[in-house]
C-alpha positions in Angstrom: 41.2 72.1 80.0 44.7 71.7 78.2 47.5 73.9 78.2 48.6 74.7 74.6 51.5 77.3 73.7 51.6 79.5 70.5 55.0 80.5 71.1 58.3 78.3 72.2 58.4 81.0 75.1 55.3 80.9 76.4 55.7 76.9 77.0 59.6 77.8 78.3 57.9 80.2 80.7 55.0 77.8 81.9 57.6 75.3 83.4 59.3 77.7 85.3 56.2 79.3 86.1 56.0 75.6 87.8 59.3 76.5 89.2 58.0 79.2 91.3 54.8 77.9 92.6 56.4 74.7 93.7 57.2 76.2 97.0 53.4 78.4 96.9 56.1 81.3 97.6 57.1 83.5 95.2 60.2 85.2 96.1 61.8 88.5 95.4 65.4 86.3 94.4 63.0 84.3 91.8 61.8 87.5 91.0 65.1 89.1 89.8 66.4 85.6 88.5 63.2 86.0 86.2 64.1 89.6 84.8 67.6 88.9 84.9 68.5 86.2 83.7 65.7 84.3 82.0 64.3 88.0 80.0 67.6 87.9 78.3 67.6 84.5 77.2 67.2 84.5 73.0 63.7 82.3 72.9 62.2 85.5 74.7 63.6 88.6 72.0 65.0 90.6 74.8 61.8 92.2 75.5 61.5 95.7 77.7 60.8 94.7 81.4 57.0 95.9 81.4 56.8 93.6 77.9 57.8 90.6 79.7 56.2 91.5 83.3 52.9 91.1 80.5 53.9 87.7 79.2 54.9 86.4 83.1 51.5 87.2 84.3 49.6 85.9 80.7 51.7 82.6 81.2 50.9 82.4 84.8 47.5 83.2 84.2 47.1 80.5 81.6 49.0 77.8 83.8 46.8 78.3 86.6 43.7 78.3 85.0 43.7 75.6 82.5 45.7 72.9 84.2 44.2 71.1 87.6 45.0 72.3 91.0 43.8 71.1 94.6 44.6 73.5 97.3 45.9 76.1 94.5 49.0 73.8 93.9 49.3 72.7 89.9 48.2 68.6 90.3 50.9 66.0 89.7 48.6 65.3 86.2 48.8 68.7 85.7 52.5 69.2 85.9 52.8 66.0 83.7 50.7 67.7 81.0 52.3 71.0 80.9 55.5 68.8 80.3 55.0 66.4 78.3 53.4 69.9 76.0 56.5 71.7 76.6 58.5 68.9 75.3 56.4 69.1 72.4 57.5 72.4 72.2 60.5 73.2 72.5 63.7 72.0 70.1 66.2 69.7 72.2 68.5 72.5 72.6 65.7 74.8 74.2 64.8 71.6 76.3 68.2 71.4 77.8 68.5 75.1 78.5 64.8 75.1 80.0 66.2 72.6 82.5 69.3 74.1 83.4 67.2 77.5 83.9 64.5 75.8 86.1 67.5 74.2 88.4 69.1 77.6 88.8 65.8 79.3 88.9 65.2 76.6 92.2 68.2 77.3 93.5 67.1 81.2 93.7 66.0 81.4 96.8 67.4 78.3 98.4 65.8 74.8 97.3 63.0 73.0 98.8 62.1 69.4 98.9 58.8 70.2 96.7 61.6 72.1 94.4 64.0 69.6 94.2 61.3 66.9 93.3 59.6 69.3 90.6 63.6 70.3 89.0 63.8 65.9 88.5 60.2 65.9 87.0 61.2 68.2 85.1 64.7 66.8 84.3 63.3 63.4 83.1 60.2 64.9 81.2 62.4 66.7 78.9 65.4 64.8 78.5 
């Protein structure tokens, strides 16, 4: 199945919904670095929290059940699709903030190896 967004949000979301599975542990810090920081960032209309709790778990939802997984870890063909969508997506000035997001978003609950590696995917996919 592909992975198509209707919104510039819903494709900024999916990456860093990437983000947060990379490590198959989402955190309380990723958590609060999602309502935080990424809720108030313009693509998203500074929705109320239960607003964008809805969208987080439609984005998720959609991510994880249209793209391949083995083990229920997104596929590296996977990952490369949501990208290469996203990039489709989003305007170069969305790209670059979706990056510097996802890298701080990493960095949220102290960065893995399967984190770091997914941030430079991500990095070079939407440069």
């Amino acid at each position: 199945m592909a992975l198509k967004f209707e919104k510039n949000s819903e494709a900024f979301l999916s990456v860093l919904t990437l983000v947060v599975g990379a490590d198959q542990v989402g955190s309380l810090a990723e958590r609060d670095f999602l309502f935080q920081k990424v809720k108030g960032i313009s693509v998203f209309g500074n929705p109320s929290p239960a607003d964008f709790s809805k969208l987080l778990g439609q984005v998720t939802d959609a991510v994880y059940s249209k793209l391949p997984q083995k083990d229920g870890v997104i596929t590296d063909a996977g990952v490369d699709a949501l990208l290469a969508e996203a990039k489709t997506a989003l305007s170069p000035e969305l790209r670059k903030a979706l990056v510097q997001t996802a890298t701080e978003l990493g960095g949220a609950d102290g960065t893995d190896a399967k984190e770091t590696a997914l941030i430079d995917k991500i990095r070079h996919a939407l440069a």
